[in-house]
VOPAGU-2260 file (C-alpha; in pm, 1 decimal, decimal comma):
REM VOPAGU-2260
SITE   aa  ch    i         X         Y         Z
SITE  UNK   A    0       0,0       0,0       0,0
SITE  UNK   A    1     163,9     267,4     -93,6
SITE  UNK   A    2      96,1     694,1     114,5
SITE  UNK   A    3    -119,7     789,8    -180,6
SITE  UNK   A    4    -359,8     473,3    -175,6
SITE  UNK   A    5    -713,1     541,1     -41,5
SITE  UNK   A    6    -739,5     397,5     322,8
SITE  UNK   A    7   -1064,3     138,0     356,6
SITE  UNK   A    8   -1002,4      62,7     798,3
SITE  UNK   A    9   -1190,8    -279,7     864,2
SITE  UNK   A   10   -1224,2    -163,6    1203,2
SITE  UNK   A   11   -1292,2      93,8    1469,4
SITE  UNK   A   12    -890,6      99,4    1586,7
SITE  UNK   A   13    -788,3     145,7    1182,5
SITE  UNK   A   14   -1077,0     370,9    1133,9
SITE  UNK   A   15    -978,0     607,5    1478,1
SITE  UNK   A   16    -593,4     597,3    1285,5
SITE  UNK   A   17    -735,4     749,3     972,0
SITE  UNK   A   18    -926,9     971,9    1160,5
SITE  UNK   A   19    -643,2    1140,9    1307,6
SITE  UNK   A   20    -458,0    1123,8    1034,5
SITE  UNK   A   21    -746,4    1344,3     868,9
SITE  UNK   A   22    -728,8    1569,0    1176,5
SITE  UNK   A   23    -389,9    1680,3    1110,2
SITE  UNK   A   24    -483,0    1753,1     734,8
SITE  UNK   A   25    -715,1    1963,8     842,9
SITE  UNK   A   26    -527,7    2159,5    1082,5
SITE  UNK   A   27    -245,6    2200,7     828,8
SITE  UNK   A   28    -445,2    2291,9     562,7
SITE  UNK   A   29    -653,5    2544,8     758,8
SITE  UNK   A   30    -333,4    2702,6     866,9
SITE  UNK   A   31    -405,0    2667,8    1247,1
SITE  UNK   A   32     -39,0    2460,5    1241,8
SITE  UNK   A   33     280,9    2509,4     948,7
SITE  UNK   A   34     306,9    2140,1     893,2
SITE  UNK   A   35     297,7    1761,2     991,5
SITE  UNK   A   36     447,7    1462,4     883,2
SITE  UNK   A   37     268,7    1148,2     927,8
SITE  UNK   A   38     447,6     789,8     953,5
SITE  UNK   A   39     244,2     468,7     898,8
SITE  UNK   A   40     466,4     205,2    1061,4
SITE  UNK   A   41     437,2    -164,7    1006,7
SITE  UNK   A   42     413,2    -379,3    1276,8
SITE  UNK   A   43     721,9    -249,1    1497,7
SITE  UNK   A   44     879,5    -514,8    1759,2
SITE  UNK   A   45    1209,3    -555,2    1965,3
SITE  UNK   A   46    1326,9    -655,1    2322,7
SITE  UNK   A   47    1126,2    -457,9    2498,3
SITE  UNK   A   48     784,0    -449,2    2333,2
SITE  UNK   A   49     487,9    -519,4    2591,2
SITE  UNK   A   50     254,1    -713,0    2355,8
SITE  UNK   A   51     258,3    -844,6    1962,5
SITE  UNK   A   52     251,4   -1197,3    1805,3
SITE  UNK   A   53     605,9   -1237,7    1912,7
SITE  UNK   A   54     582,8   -1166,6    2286,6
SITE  UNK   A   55     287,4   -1350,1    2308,7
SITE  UNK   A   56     450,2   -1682,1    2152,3
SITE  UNK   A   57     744,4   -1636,2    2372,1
SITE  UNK   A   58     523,5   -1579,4    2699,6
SITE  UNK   A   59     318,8   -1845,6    2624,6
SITE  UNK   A   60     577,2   -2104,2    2519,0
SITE  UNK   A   61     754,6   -2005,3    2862,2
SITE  UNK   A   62     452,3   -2104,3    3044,8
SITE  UNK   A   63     356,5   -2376,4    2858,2
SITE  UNK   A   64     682,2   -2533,0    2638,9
SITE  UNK   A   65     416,7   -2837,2    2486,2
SITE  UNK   A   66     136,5   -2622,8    2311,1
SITE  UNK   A   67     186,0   -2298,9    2109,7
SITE  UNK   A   68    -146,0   -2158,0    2054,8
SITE  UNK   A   69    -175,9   -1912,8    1751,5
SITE  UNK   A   70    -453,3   -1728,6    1713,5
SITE  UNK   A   71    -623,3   -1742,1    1324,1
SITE  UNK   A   72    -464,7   -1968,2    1042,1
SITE  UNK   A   73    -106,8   -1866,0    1091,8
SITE  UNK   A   74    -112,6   -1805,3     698,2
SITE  UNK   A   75    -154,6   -1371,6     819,9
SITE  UNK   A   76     130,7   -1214,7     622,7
SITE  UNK   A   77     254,0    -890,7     716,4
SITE  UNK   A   78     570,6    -687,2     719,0
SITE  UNK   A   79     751,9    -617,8    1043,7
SITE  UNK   A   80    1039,3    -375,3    1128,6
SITE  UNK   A   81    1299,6    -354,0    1443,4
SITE  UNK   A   82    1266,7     -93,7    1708,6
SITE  UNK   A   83    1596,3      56,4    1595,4
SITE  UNK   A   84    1546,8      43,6    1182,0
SITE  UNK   A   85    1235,0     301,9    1314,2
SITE  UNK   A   86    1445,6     490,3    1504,7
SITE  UNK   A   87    1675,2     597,7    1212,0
SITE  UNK   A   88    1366,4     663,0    1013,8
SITE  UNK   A   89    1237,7     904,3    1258,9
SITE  UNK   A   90    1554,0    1077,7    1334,2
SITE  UNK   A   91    1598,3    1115,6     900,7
SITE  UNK   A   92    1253,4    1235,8     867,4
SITE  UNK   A   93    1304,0    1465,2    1162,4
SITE  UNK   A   94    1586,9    1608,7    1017,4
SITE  UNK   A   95    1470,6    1672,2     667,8
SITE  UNK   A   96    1152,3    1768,3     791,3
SITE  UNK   A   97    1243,8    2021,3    1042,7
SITE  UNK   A   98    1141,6    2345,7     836,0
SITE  UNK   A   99     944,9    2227,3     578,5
SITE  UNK   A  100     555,6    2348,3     520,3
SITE  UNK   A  101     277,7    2148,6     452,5
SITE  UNK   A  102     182,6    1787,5     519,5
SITE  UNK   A  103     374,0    1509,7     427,4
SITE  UNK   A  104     305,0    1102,3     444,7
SITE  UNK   A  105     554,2     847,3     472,2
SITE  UNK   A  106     508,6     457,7     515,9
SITE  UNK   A  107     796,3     319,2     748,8
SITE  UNK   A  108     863,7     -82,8     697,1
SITE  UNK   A  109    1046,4    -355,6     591,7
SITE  UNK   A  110    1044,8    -440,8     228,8
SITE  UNK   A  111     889,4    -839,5     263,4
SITE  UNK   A  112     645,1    -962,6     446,4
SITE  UNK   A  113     636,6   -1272,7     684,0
SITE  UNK   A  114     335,0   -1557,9     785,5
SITE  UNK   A  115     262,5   -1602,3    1190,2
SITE  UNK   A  116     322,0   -1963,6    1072,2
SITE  UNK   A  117     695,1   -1854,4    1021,5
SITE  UNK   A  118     704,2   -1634,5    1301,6
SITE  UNK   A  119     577,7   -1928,9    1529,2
SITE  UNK   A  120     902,9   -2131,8    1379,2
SITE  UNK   A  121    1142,8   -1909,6    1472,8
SITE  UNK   A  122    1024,4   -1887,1    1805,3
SITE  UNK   A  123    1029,2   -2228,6    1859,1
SITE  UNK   A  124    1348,2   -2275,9    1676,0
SITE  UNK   A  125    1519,2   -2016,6    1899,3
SITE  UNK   A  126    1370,9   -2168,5    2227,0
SITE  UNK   A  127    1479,4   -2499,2    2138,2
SITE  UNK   A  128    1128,5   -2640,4    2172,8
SITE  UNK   A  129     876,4   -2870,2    1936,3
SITE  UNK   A  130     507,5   -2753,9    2052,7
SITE  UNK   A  131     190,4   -2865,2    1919,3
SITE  UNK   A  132      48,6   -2592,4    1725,9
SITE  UNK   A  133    -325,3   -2494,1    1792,3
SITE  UNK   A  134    -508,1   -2280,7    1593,8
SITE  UNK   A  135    -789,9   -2040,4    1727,1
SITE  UNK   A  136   -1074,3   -1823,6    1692,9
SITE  UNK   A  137   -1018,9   -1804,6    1305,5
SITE  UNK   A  138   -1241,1   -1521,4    1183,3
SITE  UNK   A  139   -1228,8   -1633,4     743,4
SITE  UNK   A  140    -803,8   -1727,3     869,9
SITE  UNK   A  141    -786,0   -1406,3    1110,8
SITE  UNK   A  142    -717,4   -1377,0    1429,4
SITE  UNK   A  143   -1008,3   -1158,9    1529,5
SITE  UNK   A  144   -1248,4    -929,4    1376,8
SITE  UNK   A  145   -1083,5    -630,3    1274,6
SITE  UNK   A  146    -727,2    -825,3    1229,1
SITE  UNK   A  147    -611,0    -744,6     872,3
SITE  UNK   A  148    -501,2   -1074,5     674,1
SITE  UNK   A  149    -232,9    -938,4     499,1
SITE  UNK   A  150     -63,2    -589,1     475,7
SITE  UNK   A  151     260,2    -469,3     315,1
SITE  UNK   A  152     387,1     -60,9     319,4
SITE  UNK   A  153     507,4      56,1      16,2
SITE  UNK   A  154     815,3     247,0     140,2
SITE  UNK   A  155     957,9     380,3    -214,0
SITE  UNK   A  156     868,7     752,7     -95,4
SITE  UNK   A  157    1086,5     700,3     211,5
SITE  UNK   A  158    1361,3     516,1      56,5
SITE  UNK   A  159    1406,1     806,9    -211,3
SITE  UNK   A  160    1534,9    1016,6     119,0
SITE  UNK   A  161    1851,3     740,7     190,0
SITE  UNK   A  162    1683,8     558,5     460,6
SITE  UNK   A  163    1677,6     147,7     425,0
SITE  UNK   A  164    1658,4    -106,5     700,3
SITE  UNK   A  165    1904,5    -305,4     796,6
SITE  UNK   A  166    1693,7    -579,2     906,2
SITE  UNK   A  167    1415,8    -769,3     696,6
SITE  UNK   A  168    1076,9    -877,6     889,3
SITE  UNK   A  169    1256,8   -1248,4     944,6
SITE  UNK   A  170    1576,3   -1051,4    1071,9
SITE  UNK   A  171    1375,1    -849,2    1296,3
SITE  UNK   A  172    1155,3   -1149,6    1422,7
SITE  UNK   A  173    1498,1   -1357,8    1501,8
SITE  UNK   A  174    1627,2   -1002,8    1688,9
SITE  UNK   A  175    1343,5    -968,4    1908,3
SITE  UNK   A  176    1313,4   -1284,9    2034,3
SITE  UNK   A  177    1712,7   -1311,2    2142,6
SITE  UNK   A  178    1652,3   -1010,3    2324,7
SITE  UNK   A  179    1324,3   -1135,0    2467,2
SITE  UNK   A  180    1514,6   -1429,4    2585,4
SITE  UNK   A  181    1831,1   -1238,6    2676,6
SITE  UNK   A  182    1622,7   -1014,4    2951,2
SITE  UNK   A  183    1349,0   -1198,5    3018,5
């Protein structure tokens, strides 16, 4: 999806995001503030995220090291990013950003996407263990009303300014559960 594709939420969390987003148009193109940049991050994770797919495996498997429960099909397919690949996105676009006028949109992910099947095998892999795998409360192979299936950023617009990350969704997955398991 890339900043200039027409937004279509599928529920009231997505729907409250475009809502603001539309806020800050407004007040930018009123006048009543000089400008605003916008970032529409992909699913952001690292050691010491509270919640997300992969804390959840890893707190679950830790409790229970003989049945991984994973909520939907496990085929969900998204794109994920490290804590710190965000950070040097934020500190580029805050720097070439700083004066400008106007409003400006940038997506801020990885450039692949990854399956919570996947995701569920590198957590295992990295804990050493061999669960059964359940599936649950599959809403058409969601996770929960309102949980989109798949999703993937176009970052092109955001790459044109230098910035790249230098971890993939896998790499980022693998990252945050070593340092899940390193302090936890």
């Amino acid at each position: 999806m890339s900043e200039d594709e027409a937004c279509f939420p599928i529920s009231v969390y997505g729907a409250a995001k475009l809502a603001c987003e539309a806020l800050i148009s407004g007040y930018v193109g009123s006048g009543l503030i000089r400008s605003a940049v916008i970032l529409r991050l992909a699913n952001i994770v690292g050691g010491s995220s509270s919640h997300g797919v992969v804390v959840d495996f890893v707190n679950k498997l830790k409790t229970n090291p003989n049945v991984l429960e994973v909520y939907g099909d496990g085929t969900q397919k998204k794109s994920y990013l490290h804590v710190s690949d965000t950070v040097d996105a934020l500190l580029l676009v805050e720097r070439r950003f700083r004066d400008h006028k106007g409003l400006e949109v940038f997506n801020v992910g990885s450039e692949d996407t990854i399956t919570v099947n996947e995701i569920a095998q590198i957590v295992c892999s990295k804990m050493a263990l061999e669960p059964e795998i359940r599936y649950l409360n599959q809403f058409e192979g969601r996770g929960w009303r309102g949980d989109v299936k798949h999703f993937h950023l176009d970052t092109k617009k955001l790459r044109s300014l230098g910035w790249s990350p230098k971890n993939n969704s896998k790499s980022s997955i693998e990252k945050t559960v070593e340092e899940l398991l390193f302090v936890g």
